[in-house]
Every structure is written in C-alpha cells, then in structure tokens.
N, C-alpha and C positions, 0 to 999 in steps of 0.2 A: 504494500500500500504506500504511495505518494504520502509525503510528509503536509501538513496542512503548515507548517512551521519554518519560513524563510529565516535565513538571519543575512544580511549584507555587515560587510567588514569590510572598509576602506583603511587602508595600512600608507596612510600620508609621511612625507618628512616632519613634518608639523604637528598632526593630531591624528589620532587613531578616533575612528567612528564609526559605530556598530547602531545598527539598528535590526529590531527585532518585530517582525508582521506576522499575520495570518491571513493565508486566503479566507477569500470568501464567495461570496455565487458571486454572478455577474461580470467577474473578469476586477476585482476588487482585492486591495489587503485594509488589516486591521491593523497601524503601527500599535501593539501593545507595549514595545521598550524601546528606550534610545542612550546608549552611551556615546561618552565624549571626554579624552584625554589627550594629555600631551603627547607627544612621540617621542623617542630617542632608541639610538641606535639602527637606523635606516636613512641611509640619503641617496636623494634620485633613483630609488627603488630600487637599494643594493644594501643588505642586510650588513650592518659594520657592526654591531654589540646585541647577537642573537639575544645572551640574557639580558637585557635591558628592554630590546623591543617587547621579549614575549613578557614581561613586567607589564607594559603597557595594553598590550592587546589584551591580558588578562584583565586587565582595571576594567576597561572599556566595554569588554563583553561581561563582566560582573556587575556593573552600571546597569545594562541593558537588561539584563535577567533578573535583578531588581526589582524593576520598575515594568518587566513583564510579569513576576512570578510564576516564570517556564526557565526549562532551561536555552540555553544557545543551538540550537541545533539546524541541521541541513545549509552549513555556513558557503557564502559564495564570498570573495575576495576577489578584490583588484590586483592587477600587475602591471608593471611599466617600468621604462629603464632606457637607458641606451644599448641593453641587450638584444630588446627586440629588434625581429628581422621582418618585412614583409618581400613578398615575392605573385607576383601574377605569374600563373601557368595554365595549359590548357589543359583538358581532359576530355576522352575520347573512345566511344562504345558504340558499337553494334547494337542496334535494337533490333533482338529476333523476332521472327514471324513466320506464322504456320504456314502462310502461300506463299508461293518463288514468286521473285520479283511482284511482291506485295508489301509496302510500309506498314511496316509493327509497330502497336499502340503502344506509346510510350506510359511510361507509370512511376510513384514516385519510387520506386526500387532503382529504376534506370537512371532518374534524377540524383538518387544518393550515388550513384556508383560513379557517374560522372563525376560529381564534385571528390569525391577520392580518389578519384583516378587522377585527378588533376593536382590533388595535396598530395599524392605519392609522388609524382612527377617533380614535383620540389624538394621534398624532404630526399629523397636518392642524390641531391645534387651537392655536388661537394661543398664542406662548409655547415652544412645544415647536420651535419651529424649526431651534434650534441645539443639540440634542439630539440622543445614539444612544440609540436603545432595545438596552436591556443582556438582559431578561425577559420574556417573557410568560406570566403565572402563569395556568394556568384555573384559577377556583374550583369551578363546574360549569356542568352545560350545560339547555338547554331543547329537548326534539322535540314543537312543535308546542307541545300544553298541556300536555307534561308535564315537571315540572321538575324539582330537582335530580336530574339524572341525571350519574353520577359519570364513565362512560365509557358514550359512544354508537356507539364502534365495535361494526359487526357486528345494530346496530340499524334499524328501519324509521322513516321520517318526510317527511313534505313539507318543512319547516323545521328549519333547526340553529341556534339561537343557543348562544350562548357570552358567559359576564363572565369577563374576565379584568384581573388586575391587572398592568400593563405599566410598568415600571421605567426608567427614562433618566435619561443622565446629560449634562451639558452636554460639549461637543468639548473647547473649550479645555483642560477638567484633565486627560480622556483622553490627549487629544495631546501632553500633556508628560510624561506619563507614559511613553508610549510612545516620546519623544522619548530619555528618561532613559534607556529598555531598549537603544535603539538608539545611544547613546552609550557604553555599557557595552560594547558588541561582541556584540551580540546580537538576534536578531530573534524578533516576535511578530507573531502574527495581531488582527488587531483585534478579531476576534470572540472573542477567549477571554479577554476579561474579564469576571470574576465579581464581584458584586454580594458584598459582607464578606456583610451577612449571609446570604444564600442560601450561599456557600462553608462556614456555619459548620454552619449546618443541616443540611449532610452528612456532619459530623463528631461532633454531641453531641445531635441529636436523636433521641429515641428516635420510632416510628410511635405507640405509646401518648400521650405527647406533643404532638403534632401533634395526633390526635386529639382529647384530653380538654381540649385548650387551654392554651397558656403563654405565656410572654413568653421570649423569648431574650435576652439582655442582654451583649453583649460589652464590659469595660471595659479598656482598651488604652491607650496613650500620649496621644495625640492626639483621640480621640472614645469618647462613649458610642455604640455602634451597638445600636437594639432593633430585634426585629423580633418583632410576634405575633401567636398562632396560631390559628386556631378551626377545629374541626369538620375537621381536617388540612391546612387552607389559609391558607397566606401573606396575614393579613389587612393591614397595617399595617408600614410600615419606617419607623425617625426613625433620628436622627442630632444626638446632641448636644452641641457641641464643647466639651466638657471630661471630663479623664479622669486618668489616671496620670501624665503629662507638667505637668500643674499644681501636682499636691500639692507633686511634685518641688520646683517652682518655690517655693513658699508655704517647704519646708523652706530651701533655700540663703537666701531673704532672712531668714528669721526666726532662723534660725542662725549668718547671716553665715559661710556656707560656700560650697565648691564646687559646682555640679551635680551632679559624680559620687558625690561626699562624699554630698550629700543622698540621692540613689538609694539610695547603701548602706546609709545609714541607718532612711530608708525601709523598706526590705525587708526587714532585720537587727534593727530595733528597733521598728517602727512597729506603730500599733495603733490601728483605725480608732475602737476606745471607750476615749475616754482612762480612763475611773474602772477598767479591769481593769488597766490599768498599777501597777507595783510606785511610789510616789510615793519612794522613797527611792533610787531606782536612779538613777545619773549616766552618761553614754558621753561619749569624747573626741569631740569635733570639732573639725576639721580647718582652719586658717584657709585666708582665700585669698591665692595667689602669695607663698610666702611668709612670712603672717602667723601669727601664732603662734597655736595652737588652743587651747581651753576646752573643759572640763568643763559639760554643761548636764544638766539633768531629763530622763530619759526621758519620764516626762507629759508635758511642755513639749513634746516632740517628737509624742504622739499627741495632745496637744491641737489642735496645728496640724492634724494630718491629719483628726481629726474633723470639723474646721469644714470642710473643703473637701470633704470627702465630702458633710456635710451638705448643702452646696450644691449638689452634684454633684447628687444623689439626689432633692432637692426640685426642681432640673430634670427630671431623667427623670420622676419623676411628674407634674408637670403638664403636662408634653408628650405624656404620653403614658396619663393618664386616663383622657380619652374616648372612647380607639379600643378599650378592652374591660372586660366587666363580670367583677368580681372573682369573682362562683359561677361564672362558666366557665371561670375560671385555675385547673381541676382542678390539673393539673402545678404551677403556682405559676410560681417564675422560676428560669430557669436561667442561672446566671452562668459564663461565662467569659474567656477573655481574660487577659493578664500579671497585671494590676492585681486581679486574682480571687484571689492567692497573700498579697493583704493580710492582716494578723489583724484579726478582728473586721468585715472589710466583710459578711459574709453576716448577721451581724447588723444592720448599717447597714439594708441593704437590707429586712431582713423590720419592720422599727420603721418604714420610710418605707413601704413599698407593704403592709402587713400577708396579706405572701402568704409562703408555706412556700421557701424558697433551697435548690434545688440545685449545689455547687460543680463544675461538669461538664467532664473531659478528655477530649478526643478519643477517639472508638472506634478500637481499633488492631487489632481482630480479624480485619481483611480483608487485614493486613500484615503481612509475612515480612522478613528481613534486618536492618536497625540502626536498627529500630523506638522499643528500650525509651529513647532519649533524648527520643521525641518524645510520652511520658506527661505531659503538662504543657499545663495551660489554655492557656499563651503560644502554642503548638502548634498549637490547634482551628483557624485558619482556613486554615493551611499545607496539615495534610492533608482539610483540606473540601476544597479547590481538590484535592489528587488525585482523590477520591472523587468532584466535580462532573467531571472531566476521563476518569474513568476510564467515567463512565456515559453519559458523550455518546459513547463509542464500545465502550465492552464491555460496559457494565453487564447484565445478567439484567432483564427484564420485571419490573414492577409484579405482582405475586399474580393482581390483576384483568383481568390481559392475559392473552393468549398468543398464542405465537408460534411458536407450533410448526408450523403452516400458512399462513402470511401473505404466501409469496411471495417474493421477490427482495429481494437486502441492500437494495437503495436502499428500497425501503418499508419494511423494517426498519429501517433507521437512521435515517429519517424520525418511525415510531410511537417508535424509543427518547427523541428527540430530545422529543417531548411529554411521555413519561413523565418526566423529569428535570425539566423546569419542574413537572409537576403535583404529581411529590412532593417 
C-alpha cells in the first residue's frame, strides 16, 4: 500500500527544511508539520561535516514531526551541485505488429522503453560511469517521419524515437547525502531524489511559462540553480556556485562582524542598488567575541552587496547565454529562492539579462492545513519536492492523456510516472 505520508526535505547551504503532508482526495495535501533550521556542514550541495549536517536534518525533521505528531516518513530530498551532469540522447524501438508491413499501436510500454533506451544511451558513454541518472526528460518524440509528436501513446508507427534530456548526478555526493539522512535516524529510498531544479518547477511554474519560455532562477545560500524552458521543455540546467551565502561572507569581512550579524543585516538593511539607499542612514554593528560594535553607512552596507551581486549575475549570464534566445524568454525570468527576499535584486537581474523578473512563491492552492507559513520564495523547493512526490503516485493525468480506460494501476503508475518527467 502507497504511503498517504509525504515528507519533503530541502538540504540548503543555509537552512534545512522539512515539511511534513498528507494526501488527500482531489489531487490535494494536508501540510500537518513544518520544520526549519540552520544548516552547516554542506556547501553548494557537497556534504563537508557529515556529522554536523545530519545534526541538522535531525533538528528539522524533529521540528516537523512535532508539530505533525507522525513520524517523518516516505522522505523525498533535493540534490544539486556542480556535480550534476545533463546530456540529450536519442532513443530508438521497433514497435511490433501482428501484420507485415502494418504500423503497430504504440502503448505506454513502448513509450517507457524509448525513454530508457535513450538514458542507456548516455549512461554507457564514457565519463558517466560513476553517475545515477536522477531524470529523464522527453522533449518529444518521432513515429517514423513524423516529428514533434508530443504524446504517441495510442498512436500507429513502425519506429518510436525519443530525445530526451537525462540528468545525473555523480555517487559520491548522493551517498553522503544519504549517509547524512541515515545518521539523522532516518531512512530514504534512493530513488527519491529530486533534481533543485525540476523540485522547483513544480512549485512556481506556471504551464503558460513552460510554454512561452523562461529561465527559472533559484538564488539560495550556497548556489545559483537555473534551469530553462522552451516550447514547455526542460531545455538547459546550470548550477552556479555562488549565491546568498557569499554576500553574507563579503558583509562580516567588510564590517568586521559576525556571520549572523551580517545575515541580519543583510536582510534588514540590504539593498542590492546601492544609489536607492538613504546615504545618510547609519545601523549598529555588532563587533566580534566580544569587541565592541560601530556605527557604519547603510550605503556602505549595499554597496558591498551590489558588487557581489554584480558578480553573481554577470556569472549567470555568461553561463548561461547560449543555451536560449532572449525573443523566446516570453515569461522572462522567474526568480526565486531565500536570496529572492533581497531589495533591489529583481532589478539587478532585469539590468544584467534585460528580461522582465518575476519575484515567484510557491503555489499553495493544492494545500490545506499550516500552509500560510510556507508563502515564501525560501519555501519553493520544499513544496516542489511535495508536488514532485505527490505526482509520482496521485497526481491526475496530463490534459493530453487519459486514463480513464488504460487498464491496471501498474500501467497506470507507469504512464503517470512519464507524465511527471515530461511536464
């Protein structure tokens, strides 16, 4: 029996965040828990002080089990890094059929076999050795000569190809990751880890979006994650280590303060364009151990965050240029992430990429229970990972499917199972 019992576990540079749901009819959860603590010993999604992190995850998911009074259980988990690898490959089958020289109905068996065919096709390729493949995205498909075909179930052909873009991530950061979870007092399936960005896509993209084409932009503690869109398909994932966790770093040397001082100052005073700063405004800070704290320039304070943004930002753009052309970024960029709560970053962003910034929270209309705390960009990849977790086993059909005659759960859980990678 299917667990009625999600739990989402976001393993940030910054903050570990668990939350804890219950399905329900309708294509619905119940958030009944939410934890929320600091992080340490992980940065840009590479496990540096196993026992410190699984410290952490334990707080966070004791938090949550709290305040659900259940346990943590059927845990999905984010992953990201500059480990990951993506790769487009095609994949390619024979659809049999009882009459010679007669097209065979294609079915979703043929459609799983393609998209494997095609993730095999990758993972054999040198390099990829010590790699789990996390995704396999179809972009679309080919029957015979005809091509983009969005869904070939139910259709007639000799030949099925399939491009798909297929995701992996190298063992070693998996496996300490997982090592973390299982130090915490807690067990996961290896397979339910989710890729930041695809987690996020289930949270703040709209299907318009997808569609018209965007960039997704999550800026977090530890990494920029982008991932973007064309014609409703996952073109493109990068990963650029630096984020919210730096600026940080820039404020305590330049202030000769604490980390935490710096955070709060950050958040409280910061402004990623220094000229909209009031120049005559001072804030205390805070000395270290100790030392006795000074009066400094608010400017002084966004001037630093500017430049590091600056940098930030003129990374992401040239890393991430080439992979789309600005007239099909109908949507523009959608930013979210902790670091998304900056003043003045959505203007950083539209001056470096000259695309239109949407500041984007999580959709929570599919959520019932102690939802309203989790209105917040910081939020988006927490309940992505519900909404990914909830569709690989309840989710409702794609518009373009149906299911309503298709046979036995296992073929249905199989078709839902491509629906969720494809959209």
């Amino acid at each position: 029996m299917k667990s009625t019992i999600i739990t989402a576990l976001d393993i940030g540079s910054t903050t570990v965040r668990s939350i804890i749901a219950k399905t329900l009819a309708n294509n619905r959860l119940e958030v009944i828990g939410i934890g929320e603590c600091p992080s340490e010993g992980i940065e840009r999604g590479i496990v540096k002080d196993i026992q410190a992190l699984s410290n952490q995850v334990r707080k966070s998911l004791e938090e949550a089990e709290h305040a659900a009074d259940t346990n943590a259980t059927n845990i999905y988990a984010n992953i990201t890094g500059e480990h990951i690898r993506t790769q487009v490959g095609d994949g390619r089958i024979a659809i049999p059929t009882d009459t010679p020289n007669e097209p065979g109905d294609i079915d979703i068996e043929h459609v799983e076999q393609v998209i494997n065919d095609a993730k095999n096709s990758v993972k054999i390729q040198k390099g990829f050795e010590r790699h789990k493949i996390l995704h396999g995205i179809p972009h679309d498909y080919i029957i015979d000569s005809q091509d983009d075909i969005r869904n070939p179930v139910n259709m007639n052909g000799f030949h099925l190809t399939a491009k798909v873009l297929t995701i992996l991530s190298e063992l070693t950061p998996m496996r300490n990751l997982t090592k973390c979870i299982e130090l915490s007092g807690y067990e996961m399936d290896q397979d339910n880890y989710v890729l930041t960005h695809v987690a996020l896509s289930h949270s703040v993209l709209s299907e318009d979006e997808r569609r018209l084409g965007a960039v997704l932009m999550d800026i977090g503690g530890g990494s920029c994650d982008i991932s973007i869109y064309n014609r409703g398909s996952l073109e493109k994932v990068l990963v650029i280590p630096m984020a919210g966790k730096a600026i940080t770093e820039d404020l305590a040397i330049g202030l000769k303060t604490t980390l935490a001082s710096a955070e709060y100052i950050k958040t409280q005073y910061g402004n990623a364009i220094a000229s909209d700063v009031d120049q005559t405004l001072e804030i205390d800070v805070e000395g270290i151990s100790g030392r006795s704290g000074s009066r400094r320039p608010q400017y002084l304070v966004s001037h630093v965050i500017q430049h590091r943004v600056e940098e930030m930002l003129a990374m992401c753009y040239n890393r991430s240029k080439d992979f789309y052309t600005p007239e099909l970024v109908t949507a523009g960029i959608i930013l979210t992430g902790g670091s998304a709560k900056l003043e003045g970053i959505s203007t950083s962003i539209t001056n470096a990429f000259n695309l239109q910034v949407k500041i984007a929270k999580p959709d929570l209309s599919r959520l019932e229970g102690i939802s309203s705390r989790l209105d917040d960009p910081a939020f988006a990849t927490a309940v992505g990972l519900l909404y990914y977790a909830q569709g690989f086993e309840h989710e409702a059909p794609a518009r373009s499917f149906n299911l309503g005659d298709l046979g036995s759960s296992k073929f249905v859980d199989k078709l839902k199972k491509i629906i969720k990678d494809f959209t």
